[in-house]
C-alpha positions as CSV (number, residue, x, y, z in Angstrom):
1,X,-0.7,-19.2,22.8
2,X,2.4,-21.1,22.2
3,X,4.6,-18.5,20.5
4,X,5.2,-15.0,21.2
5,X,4.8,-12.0,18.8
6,X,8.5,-11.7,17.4
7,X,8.2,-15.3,16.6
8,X,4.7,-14.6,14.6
9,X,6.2,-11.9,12.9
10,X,9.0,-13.9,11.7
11,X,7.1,-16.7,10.1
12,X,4.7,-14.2,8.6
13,X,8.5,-12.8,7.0
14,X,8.3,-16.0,5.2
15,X,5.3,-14.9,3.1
16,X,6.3,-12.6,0.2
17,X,4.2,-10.2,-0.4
18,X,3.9,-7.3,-3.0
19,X,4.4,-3.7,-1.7
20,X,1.8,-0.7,-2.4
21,X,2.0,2.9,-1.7
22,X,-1.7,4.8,-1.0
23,X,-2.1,8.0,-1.5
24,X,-5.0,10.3,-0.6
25,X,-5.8,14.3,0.2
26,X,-6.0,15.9,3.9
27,X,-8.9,18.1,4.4
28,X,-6.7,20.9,4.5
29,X,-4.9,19.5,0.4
30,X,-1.6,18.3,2.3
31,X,-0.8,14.8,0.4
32,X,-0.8,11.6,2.2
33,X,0.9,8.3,1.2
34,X,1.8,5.2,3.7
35,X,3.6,2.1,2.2
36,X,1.4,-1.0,2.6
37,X,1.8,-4.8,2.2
38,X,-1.3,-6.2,3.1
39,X,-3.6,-5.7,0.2
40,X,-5.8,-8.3,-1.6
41,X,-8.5,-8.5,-3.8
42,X,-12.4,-9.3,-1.8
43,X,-14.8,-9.0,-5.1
44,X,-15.2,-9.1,-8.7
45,X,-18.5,-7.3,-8.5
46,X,-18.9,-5.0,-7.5
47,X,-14.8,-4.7,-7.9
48,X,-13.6,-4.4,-3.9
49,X,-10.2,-4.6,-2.6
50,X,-9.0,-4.5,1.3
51,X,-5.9,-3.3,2.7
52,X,-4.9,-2.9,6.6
53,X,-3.5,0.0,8.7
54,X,-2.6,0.3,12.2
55,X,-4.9,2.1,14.7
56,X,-2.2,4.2,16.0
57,X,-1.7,5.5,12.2
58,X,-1.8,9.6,12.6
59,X,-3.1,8.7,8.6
60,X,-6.3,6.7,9.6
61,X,-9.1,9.6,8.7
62,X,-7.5,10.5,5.8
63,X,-9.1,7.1,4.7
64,X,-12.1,7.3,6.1
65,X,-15.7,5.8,4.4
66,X,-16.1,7.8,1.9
67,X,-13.0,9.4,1.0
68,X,-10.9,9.0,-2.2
69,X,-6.9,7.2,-2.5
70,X,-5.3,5.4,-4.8
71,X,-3.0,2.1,-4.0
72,X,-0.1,2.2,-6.5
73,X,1.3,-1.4,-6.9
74,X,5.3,-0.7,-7.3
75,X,7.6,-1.8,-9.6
76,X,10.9,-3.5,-9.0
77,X,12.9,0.0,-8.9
78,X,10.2,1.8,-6.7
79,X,12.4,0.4,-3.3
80,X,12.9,3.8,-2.2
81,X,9.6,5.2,-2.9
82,X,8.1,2.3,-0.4
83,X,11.3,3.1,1.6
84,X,10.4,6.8,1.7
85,X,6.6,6.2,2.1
86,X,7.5,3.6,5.2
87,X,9.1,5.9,7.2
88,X,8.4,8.8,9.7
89,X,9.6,11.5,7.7
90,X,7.5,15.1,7.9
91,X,7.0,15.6,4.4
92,X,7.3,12.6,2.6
93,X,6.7,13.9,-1.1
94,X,9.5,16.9,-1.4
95,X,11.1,16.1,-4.3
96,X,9.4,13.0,-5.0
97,X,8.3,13.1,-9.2
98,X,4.2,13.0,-8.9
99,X,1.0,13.6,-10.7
100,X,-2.7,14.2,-9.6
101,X,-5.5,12.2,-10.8
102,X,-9.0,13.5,-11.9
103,X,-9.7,13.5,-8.2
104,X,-6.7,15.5,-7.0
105,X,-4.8,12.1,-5.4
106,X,-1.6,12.2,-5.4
107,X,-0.2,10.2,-8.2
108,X,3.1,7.8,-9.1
109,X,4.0,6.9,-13.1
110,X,5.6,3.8,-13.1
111,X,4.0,1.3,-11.0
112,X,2.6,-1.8,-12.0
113,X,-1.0,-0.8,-11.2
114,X,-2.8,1.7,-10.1
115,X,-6.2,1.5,-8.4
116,X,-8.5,4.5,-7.8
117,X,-10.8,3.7,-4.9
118,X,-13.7,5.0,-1.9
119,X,-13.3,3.8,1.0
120,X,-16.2,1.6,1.2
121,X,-15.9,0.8,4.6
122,X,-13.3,-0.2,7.9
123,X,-13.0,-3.0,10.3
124,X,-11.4,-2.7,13.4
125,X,-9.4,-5.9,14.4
126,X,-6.5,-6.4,17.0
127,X,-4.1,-3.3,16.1
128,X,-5.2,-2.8,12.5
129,X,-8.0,-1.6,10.6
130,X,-9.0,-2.9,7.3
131,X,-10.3,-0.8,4.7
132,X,-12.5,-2.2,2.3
133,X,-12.4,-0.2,-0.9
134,X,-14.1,0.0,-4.3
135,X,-12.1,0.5,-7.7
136,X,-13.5,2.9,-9.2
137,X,-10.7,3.3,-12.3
138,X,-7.1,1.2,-13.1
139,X,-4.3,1.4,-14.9
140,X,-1.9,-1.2,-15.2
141,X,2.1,-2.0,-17.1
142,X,4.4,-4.8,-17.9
143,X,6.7,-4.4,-15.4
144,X,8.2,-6.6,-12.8
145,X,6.4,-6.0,-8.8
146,X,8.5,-5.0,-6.0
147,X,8.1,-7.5,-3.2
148,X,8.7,-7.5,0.7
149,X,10.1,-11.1,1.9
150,X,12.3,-11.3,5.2
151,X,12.0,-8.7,6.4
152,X,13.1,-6.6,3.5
153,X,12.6,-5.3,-0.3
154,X,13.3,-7.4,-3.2
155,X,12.6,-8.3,-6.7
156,X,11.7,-11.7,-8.4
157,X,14.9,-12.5,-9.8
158,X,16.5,-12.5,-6.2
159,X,13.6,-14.2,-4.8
160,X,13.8,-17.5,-7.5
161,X,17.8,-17.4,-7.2
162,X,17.5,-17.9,-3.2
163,X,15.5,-21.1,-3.9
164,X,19.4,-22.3,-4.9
C-alpha cells in the first residue's frame, strides 16, 4: 500500500456525498438514530438500498436482519440534526421535534426523503458493516439535500460557488 489511512481519508473528502440520519427502536423502545453518509441505491426490484456502519457501533443490533429503521435523507437546514445524530451524546433526541411512523420509528418532517426499510441482511467488511435494506414505504419533498464534502457540512450553492 502506497498511502497511509489519513491520506485515504482525505481523498475520499473529495467525494461529496449526501448525509442521512437512521432511525430505529431498541428492544427495550429507547430511540436510535446515527448520521450516515454512505448510502446508495443496490435494486429496483425488489427496491434495496445499502448503507455502512462501523463494527465498534454500540448501535449495530439495533439494525439487525430483520428489524425495522428509516434513513431520512436531510435537507439543506438539517446540519445540526446530522450534527446532533454524529456525535456521542447520551440521549440524542431530547428536544429534538419528531414523529413515529406506523411502525413506531422514530420520525423527522422535513427531509428530502424518507425510506422505511428491513434490514434485509449485513456484510461484514474491514471496520464496517453494510446493511442491505428493503424499502418498504417513501416519502419524498422539493427541497435542497444537505451534503458532507471536506470534511464538513454543506449545501449546493456553496459547493457550485467553490468551483470559482
Amino acid at each position: 500500500m502506497s498511502f497511509d489511512a489519513r491520506q485515504f481519508r482525505t481523498a475520499l473528502a473529495g467525494f461529496p456525498t449526501g448525509v442521512a440520519v437512521v432511525t430505529a427502536r431498541a428492544d427495550d423502545g429507547t430511540a436510535v438514530g446515527i448520521t450516515i453518509n454512505s448510502f446508495t441505491s443496490v435494486s429496483l426490484e425488489p427496491p434495496l438500498v445499502l448503507w455502512s456502519l462501523a463494527k465498534t457501533s454500540p448501535n449495530l443490533a439495533h439494525f439487525a436482519c430483520g428489524r425495522r429503521h428509516i434513513i431520512h435523507v436531510l435537507a439543506d437546514h438539517q446540519d445540526e440534526l446530522a450534527r446532533r445524530f454524529a456525535s456521542r451524546m447520551a440521549d440524542k433526541f431530547s428536544g429534538v421535534r419528531h414523529g413515529d411512523s406506523e411502525d413506531n420509528i422514530p420520525l423527522f418532517d422535513e427531509c428530502v426523503a424518507t425510506f422505511e426499510c428491513a434490514t434485509r441482511s449485513m456484510y461484514e467488511e474491514g471496520d464496517h458493516v453494510i446493511v442491505v435494506a428493503h424499502v418498504d414505504r417513501i416519502d419524498q419533498r422539493e427541497r435542497e439535500p444537505l451534503l458532507f464534502w471536506a470534511g464538513r457540512f454543506t449545501v449546493l450553492e456553496t459547493l457550485a460557488s467553490s468551483r470559482g
